[in-house]
C-alpha positions as CSV (number, residue, x, y, z in Angstrom):
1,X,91.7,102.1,44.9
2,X,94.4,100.3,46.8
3,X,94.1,99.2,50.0
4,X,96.7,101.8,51.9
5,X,100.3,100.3,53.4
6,X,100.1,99.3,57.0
7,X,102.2,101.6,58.7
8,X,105.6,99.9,60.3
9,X,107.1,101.0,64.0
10,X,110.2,100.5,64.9
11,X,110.7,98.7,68.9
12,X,112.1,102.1,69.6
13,X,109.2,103.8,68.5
14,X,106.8,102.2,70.8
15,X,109.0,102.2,73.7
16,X,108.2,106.2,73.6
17,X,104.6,105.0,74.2
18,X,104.8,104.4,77.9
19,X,103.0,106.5,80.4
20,X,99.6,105.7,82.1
21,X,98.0,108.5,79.4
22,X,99.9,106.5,76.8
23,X,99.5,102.9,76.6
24,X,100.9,101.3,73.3
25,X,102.4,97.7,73.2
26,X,103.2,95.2,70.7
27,X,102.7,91.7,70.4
28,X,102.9,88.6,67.8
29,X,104.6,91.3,65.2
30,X,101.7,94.2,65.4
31,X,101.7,97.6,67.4
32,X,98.4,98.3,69.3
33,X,97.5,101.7,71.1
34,X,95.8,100.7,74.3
35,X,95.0,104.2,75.6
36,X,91.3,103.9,75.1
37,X,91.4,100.2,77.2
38,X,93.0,101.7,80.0
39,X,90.5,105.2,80.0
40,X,87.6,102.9,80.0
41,X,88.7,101.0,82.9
42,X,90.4,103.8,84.9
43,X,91.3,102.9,88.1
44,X,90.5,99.0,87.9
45,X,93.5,97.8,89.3
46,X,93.1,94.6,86.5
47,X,94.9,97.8,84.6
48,X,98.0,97.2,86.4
49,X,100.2,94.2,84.2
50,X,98.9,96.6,81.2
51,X,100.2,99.5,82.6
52,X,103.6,98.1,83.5
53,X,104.1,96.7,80.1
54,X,103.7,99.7,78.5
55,X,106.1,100.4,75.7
56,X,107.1,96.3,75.8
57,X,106.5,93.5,73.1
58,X,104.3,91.2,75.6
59,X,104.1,88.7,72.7
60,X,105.2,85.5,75.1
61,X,101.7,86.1,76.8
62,X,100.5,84.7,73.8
63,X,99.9,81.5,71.9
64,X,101.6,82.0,68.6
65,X,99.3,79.8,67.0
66,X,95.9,80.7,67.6
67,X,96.8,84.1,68.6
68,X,95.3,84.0,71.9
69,X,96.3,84.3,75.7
70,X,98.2,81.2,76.7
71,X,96.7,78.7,79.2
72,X,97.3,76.1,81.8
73,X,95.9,73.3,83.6
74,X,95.0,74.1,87.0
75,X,96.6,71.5,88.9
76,X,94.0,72.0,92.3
77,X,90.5,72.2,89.8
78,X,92.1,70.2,86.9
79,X,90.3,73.0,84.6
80,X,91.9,74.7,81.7
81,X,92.8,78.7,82.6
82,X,94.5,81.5,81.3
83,X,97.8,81.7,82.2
84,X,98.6,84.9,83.5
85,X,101.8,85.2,86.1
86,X,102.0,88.5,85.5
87,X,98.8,89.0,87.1
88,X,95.1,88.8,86.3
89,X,94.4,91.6,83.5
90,X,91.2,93.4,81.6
91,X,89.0,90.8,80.2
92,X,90.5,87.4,81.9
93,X,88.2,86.0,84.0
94,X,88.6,85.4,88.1
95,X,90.1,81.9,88.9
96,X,86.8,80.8,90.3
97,X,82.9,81.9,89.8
98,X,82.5,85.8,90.6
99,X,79.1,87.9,90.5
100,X,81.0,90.6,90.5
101,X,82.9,90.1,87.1
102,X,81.1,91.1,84.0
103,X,81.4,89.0,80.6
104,X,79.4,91.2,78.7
105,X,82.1,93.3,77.2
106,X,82.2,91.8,73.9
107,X,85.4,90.6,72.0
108,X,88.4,90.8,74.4
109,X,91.1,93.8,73.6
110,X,93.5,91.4,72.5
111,X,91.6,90.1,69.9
112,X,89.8,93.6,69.1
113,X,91.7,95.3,65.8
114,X,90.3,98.7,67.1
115,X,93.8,99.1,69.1
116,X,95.6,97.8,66.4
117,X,97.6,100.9,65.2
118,X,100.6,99.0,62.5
119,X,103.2,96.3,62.0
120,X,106.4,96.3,64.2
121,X,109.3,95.9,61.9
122,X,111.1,92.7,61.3
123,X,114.4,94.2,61.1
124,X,115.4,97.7,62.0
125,X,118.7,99.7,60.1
126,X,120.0,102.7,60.2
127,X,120.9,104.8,57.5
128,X,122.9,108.2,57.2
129,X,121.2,111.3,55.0
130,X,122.9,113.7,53.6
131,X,121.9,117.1,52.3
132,X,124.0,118.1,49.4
133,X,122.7,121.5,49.2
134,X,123.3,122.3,53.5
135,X,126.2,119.4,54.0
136,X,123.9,118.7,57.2
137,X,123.8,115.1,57.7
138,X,121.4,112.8,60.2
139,X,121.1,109.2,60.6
140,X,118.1,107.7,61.4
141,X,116.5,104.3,62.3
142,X,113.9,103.3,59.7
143,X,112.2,99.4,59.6
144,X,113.8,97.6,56.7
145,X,109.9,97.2,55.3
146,X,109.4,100.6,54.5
147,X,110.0,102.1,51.0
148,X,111.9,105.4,50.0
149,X,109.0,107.3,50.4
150,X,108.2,106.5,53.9
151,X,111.8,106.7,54.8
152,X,111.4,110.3,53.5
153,X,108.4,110.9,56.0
154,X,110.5,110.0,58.3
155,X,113.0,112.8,58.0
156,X,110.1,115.3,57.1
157,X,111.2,116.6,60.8
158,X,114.7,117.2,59.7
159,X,114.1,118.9,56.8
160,X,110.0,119.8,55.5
161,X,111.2,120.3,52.1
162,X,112.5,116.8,51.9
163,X,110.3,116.3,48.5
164,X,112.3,118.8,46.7
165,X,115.5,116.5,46.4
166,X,116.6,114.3,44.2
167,X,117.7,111.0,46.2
168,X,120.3,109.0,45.4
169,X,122.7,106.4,46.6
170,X,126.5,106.1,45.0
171,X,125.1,108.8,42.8
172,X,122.1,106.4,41.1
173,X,118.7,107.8,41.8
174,X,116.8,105.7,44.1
175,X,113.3,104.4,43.5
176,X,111.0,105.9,45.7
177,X,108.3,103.3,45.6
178,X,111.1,100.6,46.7
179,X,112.6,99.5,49.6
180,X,116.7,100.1,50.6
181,X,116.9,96.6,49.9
182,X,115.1,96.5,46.5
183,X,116.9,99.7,45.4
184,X,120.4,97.6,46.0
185,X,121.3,99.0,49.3
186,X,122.2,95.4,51.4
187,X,121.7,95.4,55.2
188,X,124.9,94.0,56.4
189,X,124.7,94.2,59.8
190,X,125.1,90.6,60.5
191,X,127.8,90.3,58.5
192,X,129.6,93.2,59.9
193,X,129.1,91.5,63.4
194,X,130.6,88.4,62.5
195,X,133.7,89.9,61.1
196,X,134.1,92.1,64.1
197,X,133.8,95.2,61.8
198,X,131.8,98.0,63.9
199,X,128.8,98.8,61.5
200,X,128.3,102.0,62.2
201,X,131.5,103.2,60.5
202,X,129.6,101.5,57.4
203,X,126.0,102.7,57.4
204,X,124.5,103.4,54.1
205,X,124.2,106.9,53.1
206,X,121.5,108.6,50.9
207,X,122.9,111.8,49.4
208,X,119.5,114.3,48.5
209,X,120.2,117.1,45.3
210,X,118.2,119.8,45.5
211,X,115.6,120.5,42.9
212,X,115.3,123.8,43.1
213,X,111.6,123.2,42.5
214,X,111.3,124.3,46.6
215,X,107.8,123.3,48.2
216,X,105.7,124.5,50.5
217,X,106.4,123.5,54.1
């Protein structure tokens, strides 16, 4: 069996994710749900540069390279540290020797893949849908990763029997196993930007013919 597709987010998406009982952040191009961090250590106020990042990329705490928290010299102890301006967090230890701080907590969140929930998107677009059969029309943000079928999840919430059309683009069925890109439908959003040219007047549309093969909600 294949191994299943990672499941992309747009920035958007986990910006939504930003309450105290909702914790999700991304960083160094993957989406992590730290809810369960933050209900383990409930009222520890090490919660608190978590908490206030919630729903942000926090990816410049990071070392690209080895993927964990950047450091510094300390220039009064001349000891390597983490660098945290933000503020001490959950699983960094105190500046100097505490017997009050316990190391026994195992692998550090940021380096746990339990809160690792999918891949934040590269690129983001936007796409306009439009139901033959209803002339209703939506346009939506998808992650330029995702292929036709996951773009159809996506508008599931616009229409539940999404699966019954036939989609196409300049009246050429698309392949639903494929990306916008692979099935010939360009991002030009940069190029639009240089030439001035506001893209949303351009934005790709997907026209859906119904099947009439209607399935269950």
């Amino acid at each position: 069996m294949a191994p299943a597709r990672p499941k992309y987010f747009t920035p958007n998406e986990v910006s939504l994710h930003n309450t105290i009982k909702d914790v999700w952040v991304s960083y160094l191009g993957k989406v992590y749900d730290l809810t369960p961090l933050c209900e383990e250590y409930a009222g520890d106020i090490l919660l608190k540069p978590i908490i206030a990042s919630a729903g942000k990329d926090i990816s410049h705490w990071f070392e690209k390279k080895t993927g964990d928290i950047r450091t510094h010299i300390d220039p009064s102890t001349g000891i390597r540290k983490y660098y945290a301006p933000h503020g001490r967090f959950v699983h960094i230890p105190p500046p100097c020797p505490a017997s009050d701080w316990a190391n026994d907590f195992g692998r550090p969140w940021w380096k746990d893949n339990r809160y690792e929930v999918g891949i934040l998107s590269e690129k983001t677009r936007f796409v306009r849908i439009i139901n033959t059969l209803t002339s209703q029309e939506q346009t939506i943000e998808v992650c330029s990763e995702e292929n036709m079928n996951e773009i159809l999840q996506r508008y599931f919430k616009y229409n539940a029997h999404a699966a019954s059309y036939t989609w196409k683009c300049d009246g050429v069925p698309l392949n639903m196993e494929k990306t916008l890109k692979a099935n010939g439908i360009e991002d030009e959003d940069v190029e639009f930007y240089e030439l001035g040219m506001d893209y949303e007047l351009w934005t790709p549309a997907i026209h859906l013919y119904f099947n009439d093969d209607l399935t269950a909600a």
